[in-house]
matplotlib code that plots the C-alpha trace (Angstrom):
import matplotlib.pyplot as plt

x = [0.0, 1.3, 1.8, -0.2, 3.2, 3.7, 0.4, 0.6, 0.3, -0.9, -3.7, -7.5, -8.7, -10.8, -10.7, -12.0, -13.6, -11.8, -8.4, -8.9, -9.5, -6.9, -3.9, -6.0, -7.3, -10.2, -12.9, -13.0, -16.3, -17.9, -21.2, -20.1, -19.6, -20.6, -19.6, -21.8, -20.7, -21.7, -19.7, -20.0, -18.7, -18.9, -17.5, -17.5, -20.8, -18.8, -17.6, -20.9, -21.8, -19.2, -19.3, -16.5, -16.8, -20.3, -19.2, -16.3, -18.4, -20.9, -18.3, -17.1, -20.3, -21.1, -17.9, -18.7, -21.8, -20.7, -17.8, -20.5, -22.7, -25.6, -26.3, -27.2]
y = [0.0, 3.6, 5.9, 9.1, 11.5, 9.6, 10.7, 13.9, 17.0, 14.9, 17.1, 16.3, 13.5, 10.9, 7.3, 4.1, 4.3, 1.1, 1.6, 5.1, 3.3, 0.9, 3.6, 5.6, 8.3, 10.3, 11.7, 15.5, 16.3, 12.7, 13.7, 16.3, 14.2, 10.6, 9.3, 6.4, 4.1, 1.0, -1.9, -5.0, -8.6, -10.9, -14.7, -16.0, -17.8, -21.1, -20.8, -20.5, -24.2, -24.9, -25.1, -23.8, -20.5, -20.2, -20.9, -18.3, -15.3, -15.5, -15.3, -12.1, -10.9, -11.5, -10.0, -7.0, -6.3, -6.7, -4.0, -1.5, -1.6, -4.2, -1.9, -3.7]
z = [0.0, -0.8, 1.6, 2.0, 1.9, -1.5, -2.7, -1.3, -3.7, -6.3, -6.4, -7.6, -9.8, -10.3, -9.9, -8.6, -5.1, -4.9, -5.8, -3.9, -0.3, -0.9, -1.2, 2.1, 0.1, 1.1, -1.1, -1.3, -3.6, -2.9, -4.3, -6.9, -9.6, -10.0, -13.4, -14.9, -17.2, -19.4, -19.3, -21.6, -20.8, -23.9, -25.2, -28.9, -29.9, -30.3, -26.4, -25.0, -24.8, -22.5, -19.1, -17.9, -20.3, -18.8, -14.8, -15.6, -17.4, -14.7, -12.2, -13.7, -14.2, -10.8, -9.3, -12.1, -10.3, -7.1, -7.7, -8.9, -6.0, -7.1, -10.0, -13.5]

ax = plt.figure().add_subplot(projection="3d")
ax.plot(x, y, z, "-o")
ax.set_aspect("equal")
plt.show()
């Protein structure tokens, strides 16, 4: 984990809620700005019989979801 002196000065920006509380940072404008955005999980049409391309994509989707906060 990086320290906060290492991150010090780095000044304003965006990023991942959580990548930003695993290096300790705190938000400053929390409800300012809340960016939304789409994202797309896919597998070729051939892969979608199998079982283990299925268990996998709907562990990522699941994980996905999780990471955004139950939305979609």
């Amino acid at each position: 984990m990086r320290g906060q002196r290492q991150l010090a000065g780095a000044g304003i920006r965006a990023c991942q809620l959580a990548l930003a509380q695993r290096d300790g940072l705190v938000p400053v404008l929390p409800d300012a700005f809340a960016p939304g955005f789409e994202t797309w999980i896919a597998m070729h049409e051939d892969l979608r019989a199998s079982r283990a391309c299925r268990v996998v994509f709907d562990a990522l989707a699941e994980g996905l979801r999780a990471h955004a906060g139950g939305r979609g």
